[in-house]
C-alpha positions as CSV (number, residue, x, y, z in Angstrom):
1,X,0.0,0.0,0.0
2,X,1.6,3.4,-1.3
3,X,0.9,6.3,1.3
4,X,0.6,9.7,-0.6
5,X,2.5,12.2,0.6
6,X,0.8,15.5,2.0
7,X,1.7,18.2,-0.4
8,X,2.2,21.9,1.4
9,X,2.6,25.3,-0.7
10,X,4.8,27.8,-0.3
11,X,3.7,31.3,-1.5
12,X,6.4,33.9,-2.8
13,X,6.2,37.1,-4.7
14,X,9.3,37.9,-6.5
15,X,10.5,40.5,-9.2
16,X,10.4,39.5,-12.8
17,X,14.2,39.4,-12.9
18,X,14.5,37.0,-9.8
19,X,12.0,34.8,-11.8
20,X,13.5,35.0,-15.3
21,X,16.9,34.2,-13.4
22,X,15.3,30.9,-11.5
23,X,13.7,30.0,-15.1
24,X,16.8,30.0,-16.9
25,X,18.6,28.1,-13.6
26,X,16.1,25.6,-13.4
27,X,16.3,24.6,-17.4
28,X,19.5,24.8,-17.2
29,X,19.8,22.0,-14.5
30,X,17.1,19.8,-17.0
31,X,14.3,20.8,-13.6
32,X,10.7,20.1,-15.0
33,X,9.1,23.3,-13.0
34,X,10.1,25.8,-11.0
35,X,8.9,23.7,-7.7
36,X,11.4,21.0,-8.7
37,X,14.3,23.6,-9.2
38,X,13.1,25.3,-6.1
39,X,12.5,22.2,-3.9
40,X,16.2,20.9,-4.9
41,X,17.9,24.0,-3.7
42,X,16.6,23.8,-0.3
43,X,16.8,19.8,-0.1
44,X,20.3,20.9,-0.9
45,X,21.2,23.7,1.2
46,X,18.5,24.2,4.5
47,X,20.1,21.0,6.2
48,X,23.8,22.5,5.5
49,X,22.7,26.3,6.5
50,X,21.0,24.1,9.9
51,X,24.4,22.1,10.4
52,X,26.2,25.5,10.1
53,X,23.4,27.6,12.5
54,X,23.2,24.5,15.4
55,X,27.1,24.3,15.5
56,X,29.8,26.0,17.3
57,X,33.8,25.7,16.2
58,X,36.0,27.1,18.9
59,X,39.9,27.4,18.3
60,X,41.1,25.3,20.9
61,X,42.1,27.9,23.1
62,X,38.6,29.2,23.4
63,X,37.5,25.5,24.4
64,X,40.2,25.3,27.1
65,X,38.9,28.7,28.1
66,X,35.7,27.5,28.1
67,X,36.3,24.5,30.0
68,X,38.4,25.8,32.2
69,X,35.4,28.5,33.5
70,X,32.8,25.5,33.3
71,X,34.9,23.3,35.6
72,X,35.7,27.0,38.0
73,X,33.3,25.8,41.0
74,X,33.9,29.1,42.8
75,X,31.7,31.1,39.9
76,X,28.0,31.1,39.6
77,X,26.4,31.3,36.2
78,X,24.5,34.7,35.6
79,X,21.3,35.2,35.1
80,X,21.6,35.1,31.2
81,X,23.1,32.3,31.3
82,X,20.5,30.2,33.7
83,X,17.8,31.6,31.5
84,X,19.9,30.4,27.9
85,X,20.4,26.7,30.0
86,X,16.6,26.7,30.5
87,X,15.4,27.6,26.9
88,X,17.6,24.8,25.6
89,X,16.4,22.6,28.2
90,X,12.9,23.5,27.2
91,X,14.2,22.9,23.2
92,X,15.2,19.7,24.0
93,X,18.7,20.1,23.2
């Protein structure tokens, strides 16, 4: 048994150069429609722009830094910082 697959739309206005541009883009990668071109750019690119947004690269000084204040007993976190802990707590992360 073959489940369809719920379609959503997306909605954009965009000038007629933008469009012309994506035309031309999308026959030139052999795309069908303008929904193929435009759902293969972000199948391509939103999980790479999320990788990108959800990490954090730290020379390896800044880690030690970092480490070195987590693992400092004698400080207390502020109040920004308790609140940032929570929200990600509250994310699931």
């Amino acid at each position: 048994m073959v489940h369809a697959t719920r379609r959503e739309r997306i909605e954009m206005r965009v000038d007629a150069d933008i469009k012309q541009l994506a035309e031309r883009a999308s026959a030139a990668l052999g795309c069908a429609s303008l929904t193929e071109f435009i759902t293969s750019l972000i199948q391509d690119n939103a999980p790479r722009i999320l990788q990108r947004e959800a990490s954090i690269k730290l020379t390896n000084a800044q880690f030690d830094n970092f480490t070195a204040i987590c693992n400092d007993t004698e400080r207390n976190p502020s109040t920004r910082i308790m609140e940032a802990a929570k929200r990600l707590d509250d994310e699931g992360f």
